[in-house]
C-alpha positions in Angstrom: 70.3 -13.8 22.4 72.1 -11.1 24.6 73.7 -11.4 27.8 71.3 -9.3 29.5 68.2 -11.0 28.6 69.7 -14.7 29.2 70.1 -12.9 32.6 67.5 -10.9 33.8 65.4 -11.8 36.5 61.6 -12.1 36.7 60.6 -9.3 39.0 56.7 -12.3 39.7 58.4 -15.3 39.7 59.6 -16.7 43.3 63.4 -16.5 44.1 64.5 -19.2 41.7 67.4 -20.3 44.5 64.6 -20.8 47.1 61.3 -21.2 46.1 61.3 -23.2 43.1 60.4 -26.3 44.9 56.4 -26.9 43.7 58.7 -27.7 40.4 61.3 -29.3 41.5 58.8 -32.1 42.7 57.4 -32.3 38.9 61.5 -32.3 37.3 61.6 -35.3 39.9 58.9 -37.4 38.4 59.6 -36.4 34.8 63.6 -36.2 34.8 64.4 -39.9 33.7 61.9 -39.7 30.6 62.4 -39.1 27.1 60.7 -36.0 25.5 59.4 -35.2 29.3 59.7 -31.4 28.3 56.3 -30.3 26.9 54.8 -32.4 30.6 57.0 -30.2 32.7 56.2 -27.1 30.5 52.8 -27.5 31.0 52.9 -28.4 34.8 55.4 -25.2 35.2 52.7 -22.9 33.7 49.6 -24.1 35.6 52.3 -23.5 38.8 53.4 -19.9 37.9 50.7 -18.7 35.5 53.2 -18.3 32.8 56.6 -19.1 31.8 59.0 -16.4 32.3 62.9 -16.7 30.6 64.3 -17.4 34.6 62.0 -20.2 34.5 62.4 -21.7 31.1 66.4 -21.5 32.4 66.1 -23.1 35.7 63.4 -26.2 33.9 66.8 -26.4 30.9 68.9 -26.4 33.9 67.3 -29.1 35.7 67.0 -31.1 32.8 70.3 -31.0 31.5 68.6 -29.2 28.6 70.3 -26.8 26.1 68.4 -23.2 26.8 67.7 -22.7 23.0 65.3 -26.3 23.1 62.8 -24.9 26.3 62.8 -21.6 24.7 62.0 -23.1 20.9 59.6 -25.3 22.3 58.1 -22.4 24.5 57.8 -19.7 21.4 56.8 -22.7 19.0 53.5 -23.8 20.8 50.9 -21.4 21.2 49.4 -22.8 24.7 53.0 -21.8 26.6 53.2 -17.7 27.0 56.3 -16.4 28.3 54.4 -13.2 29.5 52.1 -12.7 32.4 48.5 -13.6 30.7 44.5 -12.9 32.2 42.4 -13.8 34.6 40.2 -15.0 31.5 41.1 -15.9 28.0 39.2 -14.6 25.3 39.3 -16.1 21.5 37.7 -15.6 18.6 37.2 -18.1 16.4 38.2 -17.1 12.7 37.6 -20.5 11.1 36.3 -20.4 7.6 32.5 -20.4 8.7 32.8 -18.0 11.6 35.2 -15.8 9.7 32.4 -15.2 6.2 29.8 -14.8 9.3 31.5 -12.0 10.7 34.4 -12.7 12.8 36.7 -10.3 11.4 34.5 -7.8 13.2 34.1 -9.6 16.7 37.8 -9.0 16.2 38.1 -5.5 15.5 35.6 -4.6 18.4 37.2 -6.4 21.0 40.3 -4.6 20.1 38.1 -1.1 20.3 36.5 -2.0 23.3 39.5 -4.1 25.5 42.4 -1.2 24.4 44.5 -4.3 23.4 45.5 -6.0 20.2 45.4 -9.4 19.5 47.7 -11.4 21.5 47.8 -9.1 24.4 46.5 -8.7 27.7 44.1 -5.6 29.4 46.2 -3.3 31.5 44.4 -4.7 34.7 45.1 -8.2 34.0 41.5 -9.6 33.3 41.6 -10.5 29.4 44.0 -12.3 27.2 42.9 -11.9 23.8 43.7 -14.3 21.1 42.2 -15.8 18.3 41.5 -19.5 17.2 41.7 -20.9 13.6 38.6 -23.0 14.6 36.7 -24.3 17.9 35.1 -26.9 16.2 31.6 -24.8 16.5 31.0 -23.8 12.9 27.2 -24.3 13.0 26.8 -21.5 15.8 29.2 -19.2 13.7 30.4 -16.6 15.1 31.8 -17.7 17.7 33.7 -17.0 20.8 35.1 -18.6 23.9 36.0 -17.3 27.2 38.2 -19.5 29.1 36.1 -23.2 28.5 32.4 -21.3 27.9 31.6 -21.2 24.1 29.5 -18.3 23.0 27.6 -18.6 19.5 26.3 -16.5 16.9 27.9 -13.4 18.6 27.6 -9.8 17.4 28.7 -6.8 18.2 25.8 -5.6 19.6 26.0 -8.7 22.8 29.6 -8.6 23.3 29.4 -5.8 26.2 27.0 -8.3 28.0 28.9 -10.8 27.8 32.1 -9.2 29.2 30.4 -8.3 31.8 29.8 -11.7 33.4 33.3 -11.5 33.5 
């Protein structure tokens, strides 16, 4: 990795010499425990929304943790997003049953309609989009989830409606 990435500052996060004290209080409780990463991963991002490379360096930092293990464990679980995400997170489900029922094209319109590809983020910040190997809702295929609401049997045709609650 080069210098200048390893180095740059996040131009969202808090000063990380001041202000990183919400997860300093989380490194406290977690600090003495073995495999304590993922915990203060996850408490970091409900904090800051995301997990930008400063971050991931000050949590390796804190706990005496080689850079190269928060950042592998960061890019290896699909939860943790070291870029800014939504408001609300949109997924598609393209299991087997929701895929043969026309996921593929849920897909492809919310591409057309959002301006983003999968895995990325409207320009004003509102939608993640992402798909999901399965949601566990193969009787409703298609299906789709914003944030925690499941959607089923989805088309086309009621997508716009349902972004707009939204």
């Amino acid at each position: 990795m080069s210098e200048k990435l390893i180095n740059a500052k996040c131009e969202h996060c808090p000063d990380q010499d001041t202000e990183f004290g919400e997860i300093d209080a989380i490194i406290d409780i977690y600090r003495e425990k073995e495999g304590c990463l993922i915990q203060v991963l996850h408490a970091a991002q409900g904090i800051y929304g995301y997990l930008p490379l400063p971050l991931q360096r000050y949590i390796a930092d804190a706990l005496d943790l080689p850079i190269s293990e928060v950042t592998g464990v960061v890019s290896f679980y699909s939860f943790f997003s070291p870029t800014p995400r939504g408001e609300h997170t949109i997924r598609v489900c393209l299991g087997t049953a929701c895929y043969v029922r026309g996921g593929k094209k849920l897909v492809e319109h919310l591409e057309k309609t959002l301006g983003v590809e999968l895995g990325g983020t409207t320009e004003d910040g509102k939608f993640t989009f992402e798909i999901a190997r399965c949601i566990g809702a193969c009787g409703l295929a298609p299906a789709m989830m914003i944030d925690d609401v499941v959607y089923k049997q989805v088309t086309t045709s009621k997508i716009n409606s349902i972004l707009a609650k939204y």
